[in-house]
C-alpha positions as CSV (number, residue, x, y, z in Angstrom):
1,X,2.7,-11.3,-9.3
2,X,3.8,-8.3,-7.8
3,X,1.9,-4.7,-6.8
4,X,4.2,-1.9,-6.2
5,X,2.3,0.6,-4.2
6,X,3.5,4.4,-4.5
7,X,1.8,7.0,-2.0
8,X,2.8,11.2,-2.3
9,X,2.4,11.9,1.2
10,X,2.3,15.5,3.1
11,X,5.2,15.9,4.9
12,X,3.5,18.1,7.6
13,X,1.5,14.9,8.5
14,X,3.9,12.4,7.9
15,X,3.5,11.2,11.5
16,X,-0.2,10.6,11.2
17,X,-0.2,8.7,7.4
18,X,2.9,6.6,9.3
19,X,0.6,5.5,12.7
20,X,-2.5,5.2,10.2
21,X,-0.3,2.8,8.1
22,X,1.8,0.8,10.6
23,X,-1.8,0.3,13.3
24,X,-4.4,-0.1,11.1
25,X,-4.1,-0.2,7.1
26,X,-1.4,-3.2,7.9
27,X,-3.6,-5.1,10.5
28,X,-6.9,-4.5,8.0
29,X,-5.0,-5.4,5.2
30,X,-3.8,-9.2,6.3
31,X,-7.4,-9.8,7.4
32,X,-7.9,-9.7,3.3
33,X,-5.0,-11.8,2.7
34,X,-2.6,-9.1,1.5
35,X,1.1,-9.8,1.2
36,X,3.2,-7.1,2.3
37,X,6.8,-7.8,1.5
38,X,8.3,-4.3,2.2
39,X,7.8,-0.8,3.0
40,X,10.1,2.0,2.3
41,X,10.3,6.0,2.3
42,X,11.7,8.5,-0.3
43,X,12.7,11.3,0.2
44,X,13.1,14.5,-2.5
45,X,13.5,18.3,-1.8
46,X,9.9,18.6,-2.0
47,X,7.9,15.5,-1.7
48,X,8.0,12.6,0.3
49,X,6.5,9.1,-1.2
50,X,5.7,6.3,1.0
51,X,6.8,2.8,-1.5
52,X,5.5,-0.5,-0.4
53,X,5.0,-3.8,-2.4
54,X,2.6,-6.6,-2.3
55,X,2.5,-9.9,-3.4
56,X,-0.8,-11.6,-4.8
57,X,-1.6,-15.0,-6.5
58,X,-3.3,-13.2,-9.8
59,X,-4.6,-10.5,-11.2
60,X,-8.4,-11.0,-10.4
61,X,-7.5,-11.8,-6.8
62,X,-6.1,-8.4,-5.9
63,X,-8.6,-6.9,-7.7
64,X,-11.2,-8.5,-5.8
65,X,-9.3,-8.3,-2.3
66,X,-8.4,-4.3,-3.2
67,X,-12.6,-4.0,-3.1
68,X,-13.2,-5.6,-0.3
69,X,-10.6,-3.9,1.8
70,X,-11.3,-0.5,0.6
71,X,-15.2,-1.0,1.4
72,X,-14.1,-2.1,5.1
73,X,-16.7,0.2,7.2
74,X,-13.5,0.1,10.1
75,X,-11.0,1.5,7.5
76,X,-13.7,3.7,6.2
77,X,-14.2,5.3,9.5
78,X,-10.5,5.1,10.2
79,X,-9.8,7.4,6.8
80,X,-13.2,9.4,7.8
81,X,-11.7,10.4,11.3
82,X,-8.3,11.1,10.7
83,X,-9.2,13.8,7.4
84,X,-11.4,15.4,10.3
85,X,-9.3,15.6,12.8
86,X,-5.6,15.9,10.8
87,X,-6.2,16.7,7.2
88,X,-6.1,14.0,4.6
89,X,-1.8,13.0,4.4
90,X,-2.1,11.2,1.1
91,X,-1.9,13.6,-1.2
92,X,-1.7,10.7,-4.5
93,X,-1.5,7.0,-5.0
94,X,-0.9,5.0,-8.0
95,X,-0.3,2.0,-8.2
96,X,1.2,-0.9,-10.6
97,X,1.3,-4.5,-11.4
98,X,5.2,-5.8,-11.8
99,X,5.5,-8.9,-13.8
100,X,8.8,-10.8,-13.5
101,X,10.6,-11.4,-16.3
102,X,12.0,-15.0,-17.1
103,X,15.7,-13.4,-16.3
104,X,14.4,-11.9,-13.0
105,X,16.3,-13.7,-9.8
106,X,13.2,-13.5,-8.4
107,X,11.8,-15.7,-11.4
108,X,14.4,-18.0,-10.7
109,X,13.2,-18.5,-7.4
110,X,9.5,-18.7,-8.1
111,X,10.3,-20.4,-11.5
112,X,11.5,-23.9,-11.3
């Protein structure tokens, strides 16, 4: 299964959420056995959302590999320092589970 990960980010700190993301959520995130399989930006008049996608075994796995990653004391301190020293860039994240469909090439591929 599939987590599609949508963040609104500031703009003004776009820098920031980017070297936060790319040095240390990445790096923290494999050492829980997350699947990133791409990362992408979009862009509106007003907002900016950074898109990224995951890919997990099941449901209960994520679940318990989201927990453990977001209770890390390094990323905890990591989030803690830079909404001290920057401001906070997230400004929302949501988050949902994609489920192929049997017609899906993806389900082709995963699908024998």
């Amino acid at each position: 299964m599939y987590q599609l990960r949508i963040y609104k980010v500031n703009k003004d700190k776009r820098e920031a959420f980017h070297e936060r993301f790319k040095n240390h959520a990445i790096r923290i995130m494999k050492k829980y056995h997350f699947c990133p399989l791409a990362v992408w930006e979009s862009f509106t008049d007003d907002d900016m959302e950074f898109v990224y996608m995951l890919e997990w075994p099941d449901k209960g796995t994520m679940e318990r590999q989201w927990a453990v990653f977001l209770a890390d004391k390094e990323w905890i301190e990591i989030k803690r320092q830079m909404a001290s020293e920057t401001g906070e860039p997230v400004i929302k994240a949501t988050g949902r589970v994609l489920i192929p469909v049997e017609y899906s090439p993806v389900s082709q591929v995963l699908i024998p």
